[in-house]
C-alpha positions in Angstrom: -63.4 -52.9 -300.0 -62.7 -56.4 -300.3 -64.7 -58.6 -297.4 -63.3 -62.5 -297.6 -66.1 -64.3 -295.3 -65.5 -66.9 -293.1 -69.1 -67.3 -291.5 -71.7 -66.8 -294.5 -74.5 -67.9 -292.2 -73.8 -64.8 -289.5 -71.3 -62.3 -292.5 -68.3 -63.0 -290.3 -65.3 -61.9 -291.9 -61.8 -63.2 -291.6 -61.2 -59.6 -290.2 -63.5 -60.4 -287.5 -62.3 -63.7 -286.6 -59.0 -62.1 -286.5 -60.0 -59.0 -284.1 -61.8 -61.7 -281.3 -58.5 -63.7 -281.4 -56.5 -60.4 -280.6 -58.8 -60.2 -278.0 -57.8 -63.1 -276.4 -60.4 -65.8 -277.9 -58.0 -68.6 -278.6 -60.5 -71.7 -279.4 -63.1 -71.9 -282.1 -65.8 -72.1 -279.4 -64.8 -69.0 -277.9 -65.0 -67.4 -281.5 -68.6 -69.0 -281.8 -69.7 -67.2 -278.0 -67.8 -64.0 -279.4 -69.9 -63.7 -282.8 -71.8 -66.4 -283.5 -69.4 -68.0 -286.6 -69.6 -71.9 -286.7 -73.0 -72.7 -284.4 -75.1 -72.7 -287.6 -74.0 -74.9 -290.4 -70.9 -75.6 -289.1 -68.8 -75.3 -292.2 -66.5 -72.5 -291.0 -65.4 -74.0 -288.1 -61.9 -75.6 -289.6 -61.5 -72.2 -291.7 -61.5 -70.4 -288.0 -59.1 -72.9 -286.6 -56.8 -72.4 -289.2 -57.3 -68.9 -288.6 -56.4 -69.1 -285.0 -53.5 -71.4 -285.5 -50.9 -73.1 -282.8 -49.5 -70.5 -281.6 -49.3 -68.9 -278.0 -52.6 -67.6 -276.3 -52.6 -64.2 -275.4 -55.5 -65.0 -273.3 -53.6 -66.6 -271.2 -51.3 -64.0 -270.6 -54.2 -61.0 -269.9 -55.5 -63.8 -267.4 -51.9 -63.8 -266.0 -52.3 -60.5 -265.3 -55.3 -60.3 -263.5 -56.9 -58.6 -266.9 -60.3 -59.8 -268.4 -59.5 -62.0 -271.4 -62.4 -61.9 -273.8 -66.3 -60.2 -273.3 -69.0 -60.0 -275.0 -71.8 -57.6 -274.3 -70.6 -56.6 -270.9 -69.9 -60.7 -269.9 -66.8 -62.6 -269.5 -67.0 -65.3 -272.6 -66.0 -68.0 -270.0 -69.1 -67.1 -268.5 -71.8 -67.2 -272.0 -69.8 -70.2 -272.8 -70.1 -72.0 -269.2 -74.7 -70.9 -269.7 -74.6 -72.6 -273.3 -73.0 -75.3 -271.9 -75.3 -75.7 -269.1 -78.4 -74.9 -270.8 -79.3 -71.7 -269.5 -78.5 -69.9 -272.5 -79.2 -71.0 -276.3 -76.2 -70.8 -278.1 -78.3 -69.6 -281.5 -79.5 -66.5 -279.0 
C-alpha cells in the first residue's frame, strides 16, 4: 500500500485530509481541529489547502439542511475550534 503523507509530524495522509474534507471540513483550520495536520511545524498547511481547493463547500450545504457538518470525538468542530480559539482548549491536546 502506498501512503503519500501530508502531515509527517501527526502520519496524516492525503487520504485523510481527503476523508475530513468529504466530511464537510472546508478550511485548513478545520482540518487541523479534525486531525491535528498543520499545528506542529506548520509545513503542511499549503499542501492541505491545495488539497481542499476552491471549490464549493459541502459543509455548507449539510448546515443548510439542518445536518451536523463536521465532529470530532462526539463535538461539533465549530465548537473545538471556537475552545482553541478562546483558550480553553490547547490546540496540541
Amino acid at each position: 500500500m502506498n501512503r503519500v503523507y501530508v502531515c509527517s509530524c501527526f502520519g496524516i495522509t492525503e487520504k485523510q485530509v481527503k476523508e475530513h474534507a468529504a466530511a464537510g471540513a472546508c478550511t485548513p483550520r478545520q482540518i487541523a481541529s479534525a486531525s491535528k495536520a498543520g499545528t506542529d511545524c506548520g509545513s503542511c498547511v499549503r499542501t492541505i489547502q491545495s488539497l481542499l481547493g476552491r471549490g464549493g463547500c459541502p459543509r455548507r450545504e449539510l448546515l443548510d439542511q439542518g445536518k451536523p457538518a463536521l465532529t470530532v470525538a462526539g463535538s461539533d468542530v465549530a465548537d473545538v475550534t471556537d475552545a482553541v480559539g478562546l483558550g480553553r482548549l490547547d490546540a496540541a491536546a
